[in-house]
C-alpha positions in Angstrom: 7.6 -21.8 30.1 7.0 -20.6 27.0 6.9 -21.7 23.4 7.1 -19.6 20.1 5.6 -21.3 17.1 6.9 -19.8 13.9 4.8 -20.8 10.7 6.6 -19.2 6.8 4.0 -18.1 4.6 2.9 -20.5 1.7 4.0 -20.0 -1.5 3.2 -17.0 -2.9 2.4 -15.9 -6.9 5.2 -14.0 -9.1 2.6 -14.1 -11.6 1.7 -10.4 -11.3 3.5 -7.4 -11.9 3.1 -6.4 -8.3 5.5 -5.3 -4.9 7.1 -7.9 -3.2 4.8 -6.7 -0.4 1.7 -7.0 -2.3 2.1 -10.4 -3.6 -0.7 -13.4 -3.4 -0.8 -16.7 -2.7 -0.4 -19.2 -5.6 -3.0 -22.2 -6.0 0.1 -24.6 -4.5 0.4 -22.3 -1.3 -2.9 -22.3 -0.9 -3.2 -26.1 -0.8 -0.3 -26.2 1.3 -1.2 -24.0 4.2 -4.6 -26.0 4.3 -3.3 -29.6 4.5 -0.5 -28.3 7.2 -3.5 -26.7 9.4 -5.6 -29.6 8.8 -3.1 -32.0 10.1 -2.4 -29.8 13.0 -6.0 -29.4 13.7 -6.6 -33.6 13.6 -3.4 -33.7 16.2 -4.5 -31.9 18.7 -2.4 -29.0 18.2 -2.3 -26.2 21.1 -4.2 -22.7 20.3 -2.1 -20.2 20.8 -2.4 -16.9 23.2 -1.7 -14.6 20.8 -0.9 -14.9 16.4 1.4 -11.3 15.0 1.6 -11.5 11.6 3.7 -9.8 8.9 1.5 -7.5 6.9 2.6 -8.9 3.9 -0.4 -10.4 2.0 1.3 -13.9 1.5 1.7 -13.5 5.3 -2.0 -12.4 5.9 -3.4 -15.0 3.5 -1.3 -17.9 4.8 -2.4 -16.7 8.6 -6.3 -16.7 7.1 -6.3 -20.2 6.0 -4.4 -21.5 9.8 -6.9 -19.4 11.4 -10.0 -20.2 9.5 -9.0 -24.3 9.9 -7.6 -24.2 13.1 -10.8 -22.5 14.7 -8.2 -19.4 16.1 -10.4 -16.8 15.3 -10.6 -16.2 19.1 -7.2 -15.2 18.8 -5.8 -12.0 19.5 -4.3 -11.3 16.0 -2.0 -8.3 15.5 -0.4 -7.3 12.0 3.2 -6.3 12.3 5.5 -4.7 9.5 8.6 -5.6 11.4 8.1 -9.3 11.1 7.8 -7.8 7.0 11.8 -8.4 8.5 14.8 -10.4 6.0 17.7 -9.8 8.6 16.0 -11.1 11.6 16.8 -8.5 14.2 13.3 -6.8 13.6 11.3 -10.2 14.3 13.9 -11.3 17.4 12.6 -7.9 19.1 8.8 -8.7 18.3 9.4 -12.0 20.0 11.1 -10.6 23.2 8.6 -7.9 23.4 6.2 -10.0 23.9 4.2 -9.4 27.5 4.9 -12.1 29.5 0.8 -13.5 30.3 1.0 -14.8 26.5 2.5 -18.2 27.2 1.7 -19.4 23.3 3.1 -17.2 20.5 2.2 -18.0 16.8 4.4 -15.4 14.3 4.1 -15.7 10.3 6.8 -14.4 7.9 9.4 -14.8 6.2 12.5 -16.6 5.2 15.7 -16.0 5.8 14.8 -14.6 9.4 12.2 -17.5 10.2 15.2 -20.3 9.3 17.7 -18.6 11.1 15.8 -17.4 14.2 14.8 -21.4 14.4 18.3 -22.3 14.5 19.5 -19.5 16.6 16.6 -20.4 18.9 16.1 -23.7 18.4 17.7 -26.9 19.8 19.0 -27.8 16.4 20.3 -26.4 13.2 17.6 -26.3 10.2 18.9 -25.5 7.1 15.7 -24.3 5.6 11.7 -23.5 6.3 10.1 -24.1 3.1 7.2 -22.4 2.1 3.9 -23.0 4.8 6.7 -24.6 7.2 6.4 -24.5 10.9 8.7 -24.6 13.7 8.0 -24.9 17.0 10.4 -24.0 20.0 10.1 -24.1 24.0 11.6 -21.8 26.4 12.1 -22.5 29.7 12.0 -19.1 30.3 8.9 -17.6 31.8 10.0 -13.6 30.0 9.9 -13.3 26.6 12.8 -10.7 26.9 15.3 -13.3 28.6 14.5 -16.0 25.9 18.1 -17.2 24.1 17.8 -21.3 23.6 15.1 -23.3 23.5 14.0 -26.8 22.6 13.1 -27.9 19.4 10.2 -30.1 19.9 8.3 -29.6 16.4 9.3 -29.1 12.9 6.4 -29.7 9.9 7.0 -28.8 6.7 4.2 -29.9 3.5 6.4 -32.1 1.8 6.1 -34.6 5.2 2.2 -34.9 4.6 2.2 -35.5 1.2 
């Protein structure tokens, strides 16, 4: 079995005159990502085998502020340009390329790919991740490359702490 947990980056600044790819986390994101780790951490949530991240720096900064509450610095924690991915056919091929020992994958990106790879994936349709959302899906596949459906069995999103 395996399960895919995929987590959007908080909300990021458009305050400076920077890349897309270069752009920070607002105060708001910020806040988000904490309280959504925090309330994983109090639940018990699972650690996972192995966090990719888009190399984006909302990515990276939303990943830092999971990691840093969740206690996942442990983790084996890979940046990855192709989850940097707004079609999702880059991020679908990081998921199935997976090596089958990691039971537990955690990926941060981006929307559009993370909503519709949660639908696609997913038991049921989700019409949006919002910023610092997660998702979390279970395969009963034991090979990442043969994964196609899963189960839904998670879905968290800021506004439901609040």
């Amino acid at each position: 079995m395996k399960t895919l947990i995929l987590i959007r980056h908080a909300k990021s600044s458009w305050k400076h005159d920077l890349p897309d790819h270069k752009r920070p986390l607002k105060k708001r994101g910020r806040t988000d990502a904490a309280l959504m780790a925090k309330h994983l951490k109090e639940s018990d949530f699972l650690k996972p085998d192995k966090i990719v991240i888009s190399d984006a720096e909302r990515a990276k900064q939303t990943s830092e502020i999971f990691i840093k509450h969740l206690d996942w610095s442990s983790v084996n924690t890979y940046l990855n340009n192709d989850l940097y991915d707004f079609s999702g056919e880059l991020a679908f091929n990081v998921i199935t390329s997976t090596p089958n020992d990691i039971n537990t994958l955690v990926i941060f990106g981006h929307n559009p790919t993370f909503t519709l790879l949660a639908s696609q994936l997913g038991s049921k349709f989700i019409d949006n991740i919002p910023t610092s959302g997660l998702v979390q899906i279970q395969f009963e596949q034991d090979n990442w490359s043969k994964v196609k459906k899963g189960l839904t069995i998670r879905t968290l999103y800021p506004k439901s702490l609040k």
